[in-house]
C-alpha positions in Angstrom: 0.0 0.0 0.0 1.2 3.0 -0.8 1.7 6.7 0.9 -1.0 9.1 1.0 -0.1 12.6 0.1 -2.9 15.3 1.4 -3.1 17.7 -1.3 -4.7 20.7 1.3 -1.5 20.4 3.7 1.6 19.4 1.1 3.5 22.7 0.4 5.4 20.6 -2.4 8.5 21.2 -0.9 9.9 18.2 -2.3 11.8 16.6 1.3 10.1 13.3 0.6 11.3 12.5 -2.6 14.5 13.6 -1.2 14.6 11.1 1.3 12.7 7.9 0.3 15.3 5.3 -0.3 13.7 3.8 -3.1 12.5 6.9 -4.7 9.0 6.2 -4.7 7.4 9.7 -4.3 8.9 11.5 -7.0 8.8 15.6 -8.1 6.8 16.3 -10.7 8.3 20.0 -12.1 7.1 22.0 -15.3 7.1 25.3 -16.2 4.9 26.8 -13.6 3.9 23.7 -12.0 5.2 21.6 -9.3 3.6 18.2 -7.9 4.8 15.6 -5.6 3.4 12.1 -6.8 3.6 8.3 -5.4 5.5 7.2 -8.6 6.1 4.0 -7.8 3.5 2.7 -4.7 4.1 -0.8 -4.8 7.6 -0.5 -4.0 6.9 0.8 -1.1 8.8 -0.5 2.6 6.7 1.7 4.9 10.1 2.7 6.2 7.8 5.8 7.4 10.7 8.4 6.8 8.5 10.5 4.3 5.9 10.4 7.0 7.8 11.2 9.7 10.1 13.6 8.1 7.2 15.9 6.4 7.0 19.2 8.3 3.9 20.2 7.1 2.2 16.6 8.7 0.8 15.8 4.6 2.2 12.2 4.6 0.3 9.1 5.9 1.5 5.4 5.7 -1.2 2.7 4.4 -0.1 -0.7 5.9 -1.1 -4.2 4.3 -3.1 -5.9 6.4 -0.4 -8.4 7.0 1.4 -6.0 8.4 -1.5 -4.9 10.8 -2.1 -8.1 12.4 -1.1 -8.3 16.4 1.5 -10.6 17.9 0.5 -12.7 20.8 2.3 -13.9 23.2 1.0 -17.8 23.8 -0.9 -18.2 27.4 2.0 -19.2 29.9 -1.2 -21.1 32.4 -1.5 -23.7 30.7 -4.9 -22.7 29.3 -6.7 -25.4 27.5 
């Protein structure tokens, strides 16, 4: 699953793409426009640095659900 880029609180500064290891948020740059974009999504590690590193809070991390399930430690009573 990829990241989810808010389009009301992204300034486009560009930072994630800068810092995404596998460079999937890319800058999108034209003339007079500039867009950040999830160029790649399912190459995605949910390392969480664009999330974490975006100062204006525009970046949120979808997880797999595989990657949502809990871990549970087995019952130590004996519990049958």
């Amino acid at each position: 699953m990829p990241p989810v880029i808010d389009r009301k609180k992204c300034v486009k500064c560009g930072y994630c793409a800068q810092i995404c290891p596998l460079d999937v948020i890319k800058v999108i740059e034209k003339e007079d426009f500039k867009d950040i974009v999830v160029k790649y999504p399912d190459e995605c590690w949910h390392c969480r640095a664009c999330e974490k590193d975006c100062k204006a809070d525009a970046i949120r991390i979808r997880y797999p659900l595989s990657h949502l399930m809990l871990h549970m430690e087995p019952d130590r009573e004996g519990r049958k």
